[in-house]
C-alpha positions in Angstrom: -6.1 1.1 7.2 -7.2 3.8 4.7 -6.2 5.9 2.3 -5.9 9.6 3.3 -8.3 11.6 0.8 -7.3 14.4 -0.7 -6.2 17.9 1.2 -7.7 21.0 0.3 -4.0 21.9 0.3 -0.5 20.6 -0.1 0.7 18.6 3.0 3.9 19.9 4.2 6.1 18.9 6.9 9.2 17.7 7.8 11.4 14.2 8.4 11.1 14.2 12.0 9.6 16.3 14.0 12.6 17.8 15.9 11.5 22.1 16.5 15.2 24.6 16.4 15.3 26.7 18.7 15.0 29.4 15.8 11.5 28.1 15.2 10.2 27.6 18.4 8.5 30.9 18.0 5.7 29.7 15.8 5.0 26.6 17.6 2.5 26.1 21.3 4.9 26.6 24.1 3.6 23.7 26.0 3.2 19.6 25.2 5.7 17.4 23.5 7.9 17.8 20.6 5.5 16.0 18.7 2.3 17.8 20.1 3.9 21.5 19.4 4.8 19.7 15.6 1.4 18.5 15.1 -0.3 21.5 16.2 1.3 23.8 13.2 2.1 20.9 10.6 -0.1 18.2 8.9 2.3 15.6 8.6 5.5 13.9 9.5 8.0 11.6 8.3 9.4 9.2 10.3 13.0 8.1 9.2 14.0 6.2 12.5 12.1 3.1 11.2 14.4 2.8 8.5 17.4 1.9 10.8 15.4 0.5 14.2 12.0 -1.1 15.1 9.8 0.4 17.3 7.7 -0.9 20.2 4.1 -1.2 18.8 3.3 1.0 22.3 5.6 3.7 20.7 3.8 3.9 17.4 0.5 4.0 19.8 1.5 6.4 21.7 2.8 8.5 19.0 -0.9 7.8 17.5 -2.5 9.8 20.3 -0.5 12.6 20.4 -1.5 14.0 17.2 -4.8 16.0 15.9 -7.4 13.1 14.0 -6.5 14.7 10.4 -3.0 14.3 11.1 -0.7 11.9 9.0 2.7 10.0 9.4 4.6 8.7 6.6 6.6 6.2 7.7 9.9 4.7 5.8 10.2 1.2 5.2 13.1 -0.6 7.5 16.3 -1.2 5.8 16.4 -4.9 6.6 13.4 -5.0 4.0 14.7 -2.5 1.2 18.7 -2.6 1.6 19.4 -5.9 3.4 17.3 -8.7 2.3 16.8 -6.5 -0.9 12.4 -7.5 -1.3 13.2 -10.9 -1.0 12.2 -14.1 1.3 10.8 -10.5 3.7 7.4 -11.6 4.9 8.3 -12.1 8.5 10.1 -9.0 8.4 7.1 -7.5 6.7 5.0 -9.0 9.4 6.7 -7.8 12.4 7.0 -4.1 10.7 3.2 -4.4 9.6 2.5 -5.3 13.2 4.6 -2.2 15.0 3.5 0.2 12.6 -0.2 -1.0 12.6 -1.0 0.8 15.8 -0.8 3.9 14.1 -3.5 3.3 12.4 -6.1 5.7 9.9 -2.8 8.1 10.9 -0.5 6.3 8.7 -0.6 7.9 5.1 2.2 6.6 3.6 5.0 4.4 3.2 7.9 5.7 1.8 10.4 2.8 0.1 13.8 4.2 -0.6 16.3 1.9 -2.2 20.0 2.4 -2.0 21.6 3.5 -5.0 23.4 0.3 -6.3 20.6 -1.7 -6.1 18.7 -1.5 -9.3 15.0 -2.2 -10.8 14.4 -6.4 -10.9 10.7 -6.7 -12.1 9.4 -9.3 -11.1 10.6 -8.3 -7.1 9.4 -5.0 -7.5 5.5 -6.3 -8.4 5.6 -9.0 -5.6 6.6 -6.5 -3.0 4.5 -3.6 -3.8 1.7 -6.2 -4.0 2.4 -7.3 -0.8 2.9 -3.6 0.6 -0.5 -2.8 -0.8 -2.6 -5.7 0.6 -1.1 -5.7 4.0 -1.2 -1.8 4.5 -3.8 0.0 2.2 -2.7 3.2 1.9 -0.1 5.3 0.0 2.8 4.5 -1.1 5.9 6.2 -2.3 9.4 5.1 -3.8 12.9 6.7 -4.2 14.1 4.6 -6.5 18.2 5.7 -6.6 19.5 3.7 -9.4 19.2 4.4 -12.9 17.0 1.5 -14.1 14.3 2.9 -11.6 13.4 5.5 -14.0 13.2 3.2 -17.4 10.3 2.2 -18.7 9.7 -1.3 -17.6 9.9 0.3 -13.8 7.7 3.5 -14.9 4.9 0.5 -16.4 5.4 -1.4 -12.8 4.8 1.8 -10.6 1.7 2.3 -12.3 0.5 -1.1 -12.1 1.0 -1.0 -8.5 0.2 2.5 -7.8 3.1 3.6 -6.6 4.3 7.0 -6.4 7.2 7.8 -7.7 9.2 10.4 -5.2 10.3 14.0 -6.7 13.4 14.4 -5.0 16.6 16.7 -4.9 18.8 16.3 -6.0 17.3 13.3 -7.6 19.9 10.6 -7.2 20.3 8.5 -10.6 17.1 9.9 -12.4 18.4 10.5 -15.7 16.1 13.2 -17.2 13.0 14.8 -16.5 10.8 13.4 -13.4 8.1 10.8 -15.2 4.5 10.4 -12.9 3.2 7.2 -12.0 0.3 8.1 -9.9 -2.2 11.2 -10.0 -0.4 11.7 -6.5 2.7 13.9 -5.7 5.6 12.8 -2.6 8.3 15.6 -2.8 11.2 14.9 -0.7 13.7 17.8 -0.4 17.4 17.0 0.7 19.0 20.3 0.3 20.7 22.0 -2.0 24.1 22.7 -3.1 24.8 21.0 0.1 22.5 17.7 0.6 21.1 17.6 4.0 22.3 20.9 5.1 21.7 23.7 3.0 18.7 25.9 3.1 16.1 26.7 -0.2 16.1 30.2 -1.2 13.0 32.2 -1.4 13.0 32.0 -4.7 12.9 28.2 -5.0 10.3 27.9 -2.4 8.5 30.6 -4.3 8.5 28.3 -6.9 7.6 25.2 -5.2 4.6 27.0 -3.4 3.3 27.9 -6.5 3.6 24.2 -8.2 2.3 22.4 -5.0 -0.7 24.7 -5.1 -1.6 23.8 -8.9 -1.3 20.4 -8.4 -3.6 20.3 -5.1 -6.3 22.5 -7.2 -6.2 19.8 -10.1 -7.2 17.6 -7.2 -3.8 15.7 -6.7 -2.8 14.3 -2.9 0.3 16.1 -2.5 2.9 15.7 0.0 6.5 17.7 0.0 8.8 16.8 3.1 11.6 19.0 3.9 14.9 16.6 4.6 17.2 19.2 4.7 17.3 18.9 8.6 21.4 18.3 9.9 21.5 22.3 10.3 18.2 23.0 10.9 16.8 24.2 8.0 14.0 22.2 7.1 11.6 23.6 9.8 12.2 26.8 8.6 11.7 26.3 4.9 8.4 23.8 6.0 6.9 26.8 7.7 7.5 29.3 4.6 5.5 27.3 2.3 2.7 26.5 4.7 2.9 30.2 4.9 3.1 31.2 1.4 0.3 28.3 0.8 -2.0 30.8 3.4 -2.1 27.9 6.1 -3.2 29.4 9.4 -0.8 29.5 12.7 -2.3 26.3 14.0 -4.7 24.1 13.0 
């Protein structure tokens, strides 16, 4: 598998590919969910695999449905991150590797979130991210949700590994201002007041349009995945930026 070079601009999309009603309008009429998606969007991110394997045929399968420039970030299982906490996880590891495998130049990036009790442990950290880099190869991104995943000794660690560290909002436990590990950007956008639910206002998105597109000039992968989908509202908001960014209708 390889890394995904860089975009001539910011990758948007959304955690799942699920189309409202309300947006159907500026998708194809005809194909699957995913096809319609993949036709307007550049990218996906797949939550489901945090709470259930999937049939190496279904990552295949979704594989072949998309455009060849198309990406999937895909989030680590929960058994790995939240059960077994990093540790003793290889044949976990193997079976994900070996699922999510079939996927292949079309998965981007792996996105590691970590519940928010469980804090930094060093040494854990570097052996897994080692081991997420050698068996995977391509990006990789972490919402760290406890304090001690923004001090220093997990900032140093991050950057060893070259890991990205998520931007999110809200950003759960992150004590100050957001610190870069990589040259790479992975926005994740939950919704705000109401996390999960609420929609961004024009003139946030204004905002974020505008930062996205200085980052992607300087020559930074960027990635910003709306989350705000339990009332609909992150298709919506994806579709605004790629608007504002001067994406066409359909790639």
């Amino acid at each position: 598998m390889t890394k995904q070079s860089n975009a001539a601009t910011p990758l948007i999309g959304c955690a799942g590919w699920n189309i409202p009603k309300e947006a159907a309008a500026a998708f194809p009429a005809a194909g699957s969910h995913l096809e319609r998606y993949a036709a307007v969007l550049p990218v996906v991110e797949i939550n489901t695999s945090f709470y259930k394997p999937h049939r190496p045929q279904t990552w295949a399968r979704w594989a072949e449905s998309v455009p060849s420039d198309f990406r999937f970030s895909v989030k680590v299982p929960r058994a790995i991150t939240h059960d077994a906490q990093m540790r003793d996880i290889d044949a976990l590891l193997a079976r994900f590797a070996g699922e999510v495998g079939e996927l292949k130049d079309k998965l981007g990036c792996l996105l590691v979130q970590y519940p928010p009790k469980l804090g930094f442990h060093d040494e854990t950290a570097r052996d897994f991210f080692l081991k997420l880099e050698d068996t995977f190869g391509c990006m990789i991104a972490c919402e760290g949700r406890h304090p001690s995943w923004f001090s220093d000794n997990a900032t140093e660690v991050l950057r060893e590994r070259k890991v990205t560290r998520v931007i999110a909002d809200p950003a759960a436990g992150q004590p100050g201002p957001h610190v870069p590990t990589t040259n790479d950007l992975y926005v994740r956008l939950h919704g705000a007041p109401r996390i999960y639910y609420s929609a961004y206002s024009q003139d946030y998105l204004d905002a974020l349009a505008a930062d996205l597109s200085v980052h992607s000039a300087a020559g930074r992968q960027v990635w910003c995945i709306f989350d705000n989908t339990a009332a609909g509202e992150a298709m919506p908001n994806a579709l605004d930026v790629l608007r504002k960014l001067g994406a066409p209708a359909s790639r």
